[in-house]
C-alpha positions in Angstrom: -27.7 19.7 13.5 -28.5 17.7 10.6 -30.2 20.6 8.8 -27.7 23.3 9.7 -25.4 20.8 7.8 -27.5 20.6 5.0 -27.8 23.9 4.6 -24.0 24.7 4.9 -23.6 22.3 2.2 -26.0 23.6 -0.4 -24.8 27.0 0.7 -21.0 26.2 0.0 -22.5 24.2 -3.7 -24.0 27.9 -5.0 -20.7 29.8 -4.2 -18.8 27.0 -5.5 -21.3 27.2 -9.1 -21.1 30.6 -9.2 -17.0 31.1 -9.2 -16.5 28.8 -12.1 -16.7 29.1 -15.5 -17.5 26.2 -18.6 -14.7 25.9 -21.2 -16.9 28.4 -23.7 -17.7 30.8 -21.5 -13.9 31.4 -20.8 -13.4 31.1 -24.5 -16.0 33.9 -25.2 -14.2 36.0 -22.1 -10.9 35.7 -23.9 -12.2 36.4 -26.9 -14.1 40.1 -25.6 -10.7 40.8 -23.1 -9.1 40.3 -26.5 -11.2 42.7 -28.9 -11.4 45.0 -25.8 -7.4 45.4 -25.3 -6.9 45.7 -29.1 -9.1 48.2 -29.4 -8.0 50.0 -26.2 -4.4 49.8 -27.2 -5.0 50.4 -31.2 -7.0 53.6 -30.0 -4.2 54.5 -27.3 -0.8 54.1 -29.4 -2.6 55.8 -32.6 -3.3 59.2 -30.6 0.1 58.6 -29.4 1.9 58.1 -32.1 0.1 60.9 -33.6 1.4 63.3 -30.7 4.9 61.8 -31.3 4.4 62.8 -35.2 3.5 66.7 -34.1 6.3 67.2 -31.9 8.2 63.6 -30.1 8.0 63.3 -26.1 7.8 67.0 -25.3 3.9 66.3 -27.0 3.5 63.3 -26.5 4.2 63.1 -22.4 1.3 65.7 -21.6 -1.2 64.2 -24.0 -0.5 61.0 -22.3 -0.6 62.5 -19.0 -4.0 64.3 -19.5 -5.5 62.1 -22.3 -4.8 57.9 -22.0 -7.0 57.8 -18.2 -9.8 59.8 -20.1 -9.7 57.4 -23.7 -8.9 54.7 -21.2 -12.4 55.4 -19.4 -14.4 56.0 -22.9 -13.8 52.7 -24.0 -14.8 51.1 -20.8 -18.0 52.5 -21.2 -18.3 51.6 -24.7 -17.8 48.0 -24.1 -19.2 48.2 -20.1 -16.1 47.0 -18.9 -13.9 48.4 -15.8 -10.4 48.8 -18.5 -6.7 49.2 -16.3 -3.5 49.1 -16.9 -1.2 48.3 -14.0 2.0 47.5 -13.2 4.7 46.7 -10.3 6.8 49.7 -11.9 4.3 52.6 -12.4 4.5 56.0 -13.8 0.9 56.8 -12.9 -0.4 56.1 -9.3 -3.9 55.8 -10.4 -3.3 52.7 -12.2 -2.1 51.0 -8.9 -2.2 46.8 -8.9 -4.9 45.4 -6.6 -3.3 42.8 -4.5 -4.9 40.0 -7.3 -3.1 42.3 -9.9 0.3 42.3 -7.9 0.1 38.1 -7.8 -1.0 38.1 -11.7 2.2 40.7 -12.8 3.9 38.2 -10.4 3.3 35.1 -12.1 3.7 37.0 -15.3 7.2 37.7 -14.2 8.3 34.5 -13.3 6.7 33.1 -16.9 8.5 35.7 -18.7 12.0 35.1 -16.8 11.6 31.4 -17.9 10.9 31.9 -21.2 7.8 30.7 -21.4 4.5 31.9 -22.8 2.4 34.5 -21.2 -0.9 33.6 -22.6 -4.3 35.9 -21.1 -6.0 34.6 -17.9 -10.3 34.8 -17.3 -11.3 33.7 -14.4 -14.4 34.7 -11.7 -13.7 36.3 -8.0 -15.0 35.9 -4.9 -18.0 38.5 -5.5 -18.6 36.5 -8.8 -17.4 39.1 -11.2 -15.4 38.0 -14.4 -12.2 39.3 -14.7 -9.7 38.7 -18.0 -6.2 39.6 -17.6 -3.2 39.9 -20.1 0.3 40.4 -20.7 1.8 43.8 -21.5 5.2 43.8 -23.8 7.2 47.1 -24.5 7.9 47.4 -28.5 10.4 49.5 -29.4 7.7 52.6 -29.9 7.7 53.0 -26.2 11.3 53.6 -25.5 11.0 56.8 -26.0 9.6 56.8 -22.4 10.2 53.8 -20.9 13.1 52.7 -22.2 17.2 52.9 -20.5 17.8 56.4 -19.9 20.8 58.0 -21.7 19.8 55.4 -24.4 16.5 55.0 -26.0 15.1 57.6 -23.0 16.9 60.9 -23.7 17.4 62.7 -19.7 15.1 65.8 -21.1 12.2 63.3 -21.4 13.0 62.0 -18.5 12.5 65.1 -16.6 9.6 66.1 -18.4 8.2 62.6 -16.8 8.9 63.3 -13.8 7.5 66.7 -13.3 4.2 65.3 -14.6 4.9 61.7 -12.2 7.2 63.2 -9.8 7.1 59.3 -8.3 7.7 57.1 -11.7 9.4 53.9 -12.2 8.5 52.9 -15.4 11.8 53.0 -17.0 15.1 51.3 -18.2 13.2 48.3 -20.0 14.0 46.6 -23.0 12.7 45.7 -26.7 10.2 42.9 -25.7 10.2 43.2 -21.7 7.2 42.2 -20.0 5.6 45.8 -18.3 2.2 44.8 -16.7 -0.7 43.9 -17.2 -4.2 44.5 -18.7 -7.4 44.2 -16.4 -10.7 44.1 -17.4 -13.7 43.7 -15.0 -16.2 42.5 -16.7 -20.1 44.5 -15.5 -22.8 41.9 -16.6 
C-alpha cells in the first residue's frame, strides 16, 4: 500500500512539473505570441486594406472569405504554431472557441466591461502543450464589417456577409470594443 502511495505521489509531482512554467519561459512565450500576432495581423490587415483600396467591402468580403484562413495557416507553419482567431460572436464557423477559448473571451469580457487591462495570457494544458492567448480590439478599419449596421456597416455589405456567412454575428461593435481573442498553440 505504501508503494502504490509512493508511486501516486511521484506520479502526481511529474504532471504537476510538467503544467507549469518559470517566470522566463512565460516571458519568452509572450514575447513569440506577441511577434506571432503582429505578424499575423500586420500580414492580414495589409492584404486587407489593400482589397479595401481596389474596390471597399464588395473586394474586400470575398478575399477575406477565401484568403485570411489560408494566410492564417501559412504563418502557422512559418512559426510552427497552431494560429486562431475566435470569438463568442463569429462570422466564420471554422474559428469556433474551444470551451478554454469561451472561458478566456469570458474573462476578457468581464476585464473589458470593468475597465481594466486586458493584458495576453501563456499558460500550459493538461496535455502539456503551451498555449498564449490575447485580446482582440476593433479599430475603426474594421467597421466597415463589423461595425453598427446602417452606420459604419452599410446593409449592402451586410448582405454580401451574409451570403458568404449565412450564420454571422460579428457585428454592431464599436471603436475600441473587445472582439475575441488570439490563440496560439504552441508545437515544440
Amino acid at each position: 500500500m505504501l508503494k502504490y502511495f509512493l508511486i501516486l505521489g511521484l506520479l502526481l509531482s511529474i504532471v504537476a512539473c510538467n503544467t507549469s512554467m518559470s517566470s522566463k519561459e512565460k516571458q519568452e512565450y509572450l514575447k513569440k505570441g506577441k511577434q506571432i500576432t503582429q505578424a499575423t495581423f500586420k500580414e492580414l490587415s495589409g492584404n486587407l486594406m489593400q482589397q479595401m483600396k481596389l474596390g471597399g467591402p464588395p473586394q474586400a468580403v470575398p478575399f477575406c472569405n477565401l484568403q485570411a484562413l489560408p494566410i492564417t495557416n501559412q504563418i502557422s507553419k512559418k512559426f510552427n504554431v497552431t494560429i486562431k482567431r475566435t470569438s463568442d460572436k463569429l462570422r466564420n464557423s471554422k474559428n469556433s472557441p474551444t470551451k478554454r477559448e469561451i472561458a478566456i473571451i469570458k474573462q476578457y469580457q468581464k476585464l473589458f466591461e470593468e475597465d481594466k487591462e486586458l493584458l495576453p495570457i501563456v499558460e500550459i494544458d493538461s496535455y502539456n502543450k503551451k498555449h498564449y492567448y490575447a485580446p482582440i480590439k476593433l479599430n475603426a478599419k474594421c467597421l466597415a464589417c463589423h461595425g453598427e449596421l446602417r452606420k459604419q456597416l452599410s446593409t449592402k455589405t451586410d448582405s454580401l456577409i451574409k451570403s458568404l456567412y449565412p450564420e454571422d454575428i460579428a457585428i454592431n461593435y464599436k471603436n475600441g470594443d473587445f472582439r475575441g481573442i488570439w490563440s496560439i498553440e504552441f508545437k515544440n
